[in-house]
Backbone as CSV, one residue per row, in Angstrom:
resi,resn,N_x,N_y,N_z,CA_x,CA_y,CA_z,C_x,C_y,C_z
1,UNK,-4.605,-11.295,3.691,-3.801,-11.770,2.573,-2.594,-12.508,3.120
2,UNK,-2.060,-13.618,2.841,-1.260,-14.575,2.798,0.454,-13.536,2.707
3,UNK,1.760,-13.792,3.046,2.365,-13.529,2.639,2.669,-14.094,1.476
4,UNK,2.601,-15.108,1.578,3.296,-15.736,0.223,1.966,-16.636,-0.643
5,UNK,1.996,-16.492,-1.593,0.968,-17.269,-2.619,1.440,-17.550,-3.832
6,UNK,1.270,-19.153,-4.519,1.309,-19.750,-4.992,0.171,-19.666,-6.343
7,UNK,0.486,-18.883,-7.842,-0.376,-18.959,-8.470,-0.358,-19.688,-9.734
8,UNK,-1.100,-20.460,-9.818,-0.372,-21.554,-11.341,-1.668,-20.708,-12.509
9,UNK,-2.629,-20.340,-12.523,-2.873,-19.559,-13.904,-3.490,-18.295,-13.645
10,UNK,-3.594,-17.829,-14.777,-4.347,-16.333,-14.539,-5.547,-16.304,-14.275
11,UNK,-6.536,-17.490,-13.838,-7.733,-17.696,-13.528,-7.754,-17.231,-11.372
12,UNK,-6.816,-17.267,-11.421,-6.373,-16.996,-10.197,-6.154,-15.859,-9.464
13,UNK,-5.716,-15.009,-10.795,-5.668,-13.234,-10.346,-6.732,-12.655,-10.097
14,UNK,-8.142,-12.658,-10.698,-8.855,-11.982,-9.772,-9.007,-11.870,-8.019
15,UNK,-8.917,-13.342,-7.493,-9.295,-13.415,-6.192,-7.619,-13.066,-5.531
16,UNK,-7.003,-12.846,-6.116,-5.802,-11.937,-5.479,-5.810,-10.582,-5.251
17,UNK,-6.018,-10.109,-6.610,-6.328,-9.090,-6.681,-7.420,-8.506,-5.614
18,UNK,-8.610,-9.057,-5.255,-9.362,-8.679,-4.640,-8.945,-8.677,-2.903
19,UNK,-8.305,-9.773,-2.877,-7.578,-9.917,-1.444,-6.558,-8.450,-1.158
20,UNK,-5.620,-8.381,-2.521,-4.215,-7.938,-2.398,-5.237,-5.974,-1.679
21,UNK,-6.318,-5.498,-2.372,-7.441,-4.438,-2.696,-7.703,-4.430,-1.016
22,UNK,-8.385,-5.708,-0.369,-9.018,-4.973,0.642,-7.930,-5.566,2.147
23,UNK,-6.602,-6.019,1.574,-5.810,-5.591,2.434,-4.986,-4.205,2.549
24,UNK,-5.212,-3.758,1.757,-4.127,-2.269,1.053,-5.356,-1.188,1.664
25,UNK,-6.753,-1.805,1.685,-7.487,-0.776,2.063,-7.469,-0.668,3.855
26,UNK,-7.307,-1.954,4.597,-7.248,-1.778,6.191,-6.263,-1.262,6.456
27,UNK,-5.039,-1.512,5.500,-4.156,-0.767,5.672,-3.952,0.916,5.790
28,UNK,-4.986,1.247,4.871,-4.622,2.792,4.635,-3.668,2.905,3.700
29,UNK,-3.380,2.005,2.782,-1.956,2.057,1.711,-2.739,1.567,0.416
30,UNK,-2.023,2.776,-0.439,-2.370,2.960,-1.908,-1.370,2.899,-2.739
31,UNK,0.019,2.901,-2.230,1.055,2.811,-3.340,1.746,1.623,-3.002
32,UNK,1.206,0.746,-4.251,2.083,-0.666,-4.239,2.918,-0.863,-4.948
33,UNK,3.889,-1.030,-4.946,5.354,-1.524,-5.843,5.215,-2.647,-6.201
34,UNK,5.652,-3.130,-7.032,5.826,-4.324,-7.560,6.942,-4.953,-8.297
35,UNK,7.768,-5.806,-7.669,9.353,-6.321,-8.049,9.075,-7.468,-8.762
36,UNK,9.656,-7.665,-9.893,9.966,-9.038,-10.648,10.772,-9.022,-12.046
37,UNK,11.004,-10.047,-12.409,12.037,-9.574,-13.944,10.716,-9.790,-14.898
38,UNK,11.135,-9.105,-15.650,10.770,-9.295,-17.218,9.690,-10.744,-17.253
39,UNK,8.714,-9.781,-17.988,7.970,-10.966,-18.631,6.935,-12.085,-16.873
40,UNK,7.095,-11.297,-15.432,6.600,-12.204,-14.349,5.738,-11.972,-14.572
41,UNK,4.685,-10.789,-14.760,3.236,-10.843,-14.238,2.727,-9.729,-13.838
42,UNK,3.538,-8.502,-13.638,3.642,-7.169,-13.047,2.256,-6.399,-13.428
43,UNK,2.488,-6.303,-14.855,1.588,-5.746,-15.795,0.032,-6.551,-15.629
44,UNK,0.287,-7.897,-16.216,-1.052,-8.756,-16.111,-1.727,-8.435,-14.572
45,UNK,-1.044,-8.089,-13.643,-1.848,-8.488,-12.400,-2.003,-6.834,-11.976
46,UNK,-1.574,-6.323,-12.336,-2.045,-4.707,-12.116,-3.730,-4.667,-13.055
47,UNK,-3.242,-5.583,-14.171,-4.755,-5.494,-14.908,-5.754,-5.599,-14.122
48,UNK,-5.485,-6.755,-13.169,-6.209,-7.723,-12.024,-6.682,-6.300,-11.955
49,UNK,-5.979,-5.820,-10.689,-5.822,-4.733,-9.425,-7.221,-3.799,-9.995
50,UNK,-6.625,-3.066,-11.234,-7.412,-2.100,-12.007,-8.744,-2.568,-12.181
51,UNK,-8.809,-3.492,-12.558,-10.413,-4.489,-12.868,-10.914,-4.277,-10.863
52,UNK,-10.245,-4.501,-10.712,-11.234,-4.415,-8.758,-11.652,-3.359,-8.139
53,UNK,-10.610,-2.457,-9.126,-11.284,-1.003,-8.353,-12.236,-0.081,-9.431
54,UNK,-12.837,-1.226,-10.495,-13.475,-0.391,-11.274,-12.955,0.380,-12.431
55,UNK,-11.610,0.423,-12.891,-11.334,1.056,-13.711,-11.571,0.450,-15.347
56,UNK,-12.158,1.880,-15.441,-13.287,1.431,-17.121,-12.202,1.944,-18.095
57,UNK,-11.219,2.476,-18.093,-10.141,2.534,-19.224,-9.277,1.560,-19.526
58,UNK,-8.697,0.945,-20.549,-7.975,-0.358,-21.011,-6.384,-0.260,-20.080
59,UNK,-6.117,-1.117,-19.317,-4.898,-1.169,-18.628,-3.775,-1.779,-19.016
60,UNK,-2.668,-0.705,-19.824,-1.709,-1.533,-20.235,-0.434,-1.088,-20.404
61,UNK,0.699,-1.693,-20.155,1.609,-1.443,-19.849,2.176,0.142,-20.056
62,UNK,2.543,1.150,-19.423,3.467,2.442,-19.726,4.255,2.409,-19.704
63,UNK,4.921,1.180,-20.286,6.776,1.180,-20.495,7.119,2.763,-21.227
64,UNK,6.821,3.317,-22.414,6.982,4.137,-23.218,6.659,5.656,-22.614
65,UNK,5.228,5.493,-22.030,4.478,6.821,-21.592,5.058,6.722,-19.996
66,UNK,5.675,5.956,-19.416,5.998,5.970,-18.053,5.014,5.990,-16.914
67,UNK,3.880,6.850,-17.610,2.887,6.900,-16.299,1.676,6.787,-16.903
68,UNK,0.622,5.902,-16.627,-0.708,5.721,-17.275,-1.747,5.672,-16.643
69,UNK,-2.460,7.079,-16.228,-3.738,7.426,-15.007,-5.164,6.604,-16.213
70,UNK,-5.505,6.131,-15.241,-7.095,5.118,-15.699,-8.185,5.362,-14.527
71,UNK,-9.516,6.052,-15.523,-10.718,6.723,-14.858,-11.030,5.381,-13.872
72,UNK,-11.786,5.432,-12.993,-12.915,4.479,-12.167,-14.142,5.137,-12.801
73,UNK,-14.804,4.041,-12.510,-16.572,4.183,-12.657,-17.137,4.667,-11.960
74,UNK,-16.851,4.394,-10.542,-17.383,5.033,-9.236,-16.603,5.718,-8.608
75,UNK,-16.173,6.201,-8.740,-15.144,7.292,-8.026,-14.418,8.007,-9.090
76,UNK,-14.041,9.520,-8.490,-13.604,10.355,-9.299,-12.195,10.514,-9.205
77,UNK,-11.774,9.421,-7.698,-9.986,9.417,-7.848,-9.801,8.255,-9.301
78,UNK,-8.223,8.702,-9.458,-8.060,7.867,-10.538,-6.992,6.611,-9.781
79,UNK,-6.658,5.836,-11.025,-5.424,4.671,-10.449,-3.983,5.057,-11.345
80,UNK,-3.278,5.307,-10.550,-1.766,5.845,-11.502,-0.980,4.352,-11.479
81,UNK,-0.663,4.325,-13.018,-0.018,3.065,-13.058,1.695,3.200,-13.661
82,UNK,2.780,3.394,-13.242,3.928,3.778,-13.792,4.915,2.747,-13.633
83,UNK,5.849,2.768,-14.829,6.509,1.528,-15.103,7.724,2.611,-15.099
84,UNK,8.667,2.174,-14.400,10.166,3.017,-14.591,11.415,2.395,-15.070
85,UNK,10.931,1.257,-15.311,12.446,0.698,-15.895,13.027,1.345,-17.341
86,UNK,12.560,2.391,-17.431,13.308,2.675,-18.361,14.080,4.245,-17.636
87,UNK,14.317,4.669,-16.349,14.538,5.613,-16.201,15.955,5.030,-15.149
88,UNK,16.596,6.191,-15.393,18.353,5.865,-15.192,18.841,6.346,-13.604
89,UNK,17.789,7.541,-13.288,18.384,7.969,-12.207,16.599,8.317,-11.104
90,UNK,17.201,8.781,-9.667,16.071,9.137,-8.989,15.280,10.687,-9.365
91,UNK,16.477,11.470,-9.679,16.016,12.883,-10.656,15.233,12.681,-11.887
92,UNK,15.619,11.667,-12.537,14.695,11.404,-13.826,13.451,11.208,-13.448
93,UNK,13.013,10.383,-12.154,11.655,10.188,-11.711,11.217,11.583,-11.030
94,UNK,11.949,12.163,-10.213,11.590,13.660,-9.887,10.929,14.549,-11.212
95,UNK,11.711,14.548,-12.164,11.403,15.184,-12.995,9.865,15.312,-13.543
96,UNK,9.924,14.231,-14.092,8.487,13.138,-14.383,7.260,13.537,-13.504
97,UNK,7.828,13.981,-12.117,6.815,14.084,-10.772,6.457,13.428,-10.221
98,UNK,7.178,12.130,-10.333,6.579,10.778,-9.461,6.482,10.877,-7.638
99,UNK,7.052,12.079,-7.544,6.639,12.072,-5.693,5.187,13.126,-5.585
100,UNK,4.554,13.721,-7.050,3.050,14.186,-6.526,2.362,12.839,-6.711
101,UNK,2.635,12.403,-7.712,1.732,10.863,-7.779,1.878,10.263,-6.503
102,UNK,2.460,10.050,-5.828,2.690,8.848,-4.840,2.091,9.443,-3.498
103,UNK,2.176,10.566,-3.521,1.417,11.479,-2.509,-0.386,12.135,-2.627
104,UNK,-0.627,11.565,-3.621,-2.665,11.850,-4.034,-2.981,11.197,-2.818
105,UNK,-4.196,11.091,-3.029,-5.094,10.238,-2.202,-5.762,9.425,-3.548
106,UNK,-4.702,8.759,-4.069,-4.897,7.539,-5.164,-3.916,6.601,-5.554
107,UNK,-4.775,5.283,-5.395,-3.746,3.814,-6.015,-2.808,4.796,-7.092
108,UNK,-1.621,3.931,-6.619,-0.427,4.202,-6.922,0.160,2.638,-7.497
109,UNK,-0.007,2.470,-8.883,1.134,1.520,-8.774,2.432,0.866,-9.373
110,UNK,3.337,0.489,-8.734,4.546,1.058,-9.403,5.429,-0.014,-10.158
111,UNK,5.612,-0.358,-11.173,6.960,-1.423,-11.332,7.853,-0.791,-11.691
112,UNK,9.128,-1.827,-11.148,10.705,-0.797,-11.502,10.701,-0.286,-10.379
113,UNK,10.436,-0.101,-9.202,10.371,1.192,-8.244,12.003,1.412,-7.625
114,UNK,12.673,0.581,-7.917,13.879,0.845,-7.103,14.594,1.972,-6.665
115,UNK,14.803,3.075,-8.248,14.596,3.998,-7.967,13.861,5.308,-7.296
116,UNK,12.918,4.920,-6.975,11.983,5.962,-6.073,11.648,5.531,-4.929
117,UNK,12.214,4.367,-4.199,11.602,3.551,-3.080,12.007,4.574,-2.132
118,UNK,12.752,5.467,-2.080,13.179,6.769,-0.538,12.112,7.635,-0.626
119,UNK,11.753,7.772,-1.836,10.360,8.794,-2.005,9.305,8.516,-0.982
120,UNK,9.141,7.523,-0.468,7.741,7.020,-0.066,8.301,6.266,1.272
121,UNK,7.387,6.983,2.220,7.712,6.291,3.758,7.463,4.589,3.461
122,UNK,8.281,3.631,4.305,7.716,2.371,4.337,6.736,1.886,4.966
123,UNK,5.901,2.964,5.767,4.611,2.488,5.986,3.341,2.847,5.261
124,UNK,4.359,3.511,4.310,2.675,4.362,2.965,2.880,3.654,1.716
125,UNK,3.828,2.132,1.969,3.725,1.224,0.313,3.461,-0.467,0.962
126,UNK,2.735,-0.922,0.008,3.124,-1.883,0.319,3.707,-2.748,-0.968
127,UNK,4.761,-3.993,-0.573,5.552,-3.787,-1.960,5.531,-5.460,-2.442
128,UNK,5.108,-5.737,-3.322,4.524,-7.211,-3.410,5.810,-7.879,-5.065
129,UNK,6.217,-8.725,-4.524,7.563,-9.699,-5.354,7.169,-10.859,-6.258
130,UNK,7.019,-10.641,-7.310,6.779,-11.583,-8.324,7.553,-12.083,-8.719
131,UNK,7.490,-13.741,-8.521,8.559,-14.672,-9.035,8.043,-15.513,-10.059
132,UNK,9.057,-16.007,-11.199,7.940,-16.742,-12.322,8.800,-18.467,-11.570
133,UNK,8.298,-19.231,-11.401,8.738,-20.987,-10.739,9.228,-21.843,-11.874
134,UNK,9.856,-22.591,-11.840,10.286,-23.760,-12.609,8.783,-24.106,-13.850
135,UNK,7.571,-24.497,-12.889,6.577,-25.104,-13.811,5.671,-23.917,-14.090
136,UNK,6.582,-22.641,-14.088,5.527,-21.535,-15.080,4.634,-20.785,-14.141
137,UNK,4.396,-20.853,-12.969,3.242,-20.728,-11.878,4.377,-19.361,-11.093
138,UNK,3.702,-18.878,-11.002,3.735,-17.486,-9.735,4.019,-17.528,-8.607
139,UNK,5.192,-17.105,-8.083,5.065,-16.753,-6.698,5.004,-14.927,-6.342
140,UNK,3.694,-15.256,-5.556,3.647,-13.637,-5.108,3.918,-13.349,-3.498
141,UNK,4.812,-12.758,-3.643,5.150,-12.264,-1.792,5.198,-11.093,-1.603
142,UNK,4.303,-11.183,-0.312,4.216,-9.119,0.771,5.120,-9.245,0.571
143,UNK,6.221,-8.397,0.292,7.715,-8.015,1.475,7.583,-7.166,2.485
């Protein structure tokens, strides 16, 4: 996978997604973060993510529910999908239990993470930056 990629439509997220999947897998890394403001792509491209690893439940945002586990077809791990921008402190995510999630042996993935980024060694995330460009098009970067 590229550090940096250039995406002008959503016809484009699958073959990211599939890249972003079987680099996270040589890696040995299941909990991906994901940074961007409002409205980049966070959500839409986790859809991606979820669609690659098989997950047969509808993927969509947990702003409200905070954390939203979705079955696979072939496998009996699940994919934890948690959105934290609505939480104020790193105890609020403790609370919640976001350091058993991040510790399964299952995709983990996170927007908002700022708060919980000490939770998780920096070699057990990998943390990918969504930018929205002038002409509407995506920039996605490893950090």
């Amino acid at each position: 996978m590229k550090r940096e990629t250039r995406v002008a439509s959503v016809e484009e997220l699958p073959l990211l997604a599939r890249e972003l999947i079987a680099f996270a897998e040589r890696q040995h890394i299941k909990n991906i973060f994901f940074y961007g403001d409002l409205g980049s792509g966070k959500t839409t491209f986790i859809q991606h993510l979820c669609r690659e690893l098989g997950c047969v439940d509808v993927v969509s945002s947990p702003t409200f529910a905070l954390i939203n586990e979705y079955a696979r077809s072939e496998n009996s791990e699940p994919v934890y999908h948690m959105d934290l921008y609505r939480l104020r402190s790193s105890e609020e995510a403790r609370d919640i239990g976001v350091e058993e999630y991040l510790f399964e042996d299952a995709y983990c993935f996170v927007e908002w993470p700022e708060l919980i980024e000490h939770l998780a060694q920096a070699d057990e995330v990998l943390k990918i930056s969504i930018e929205i460009l002038p002409d509407s098009s995506r920039k996605f970067v490893l950090l």
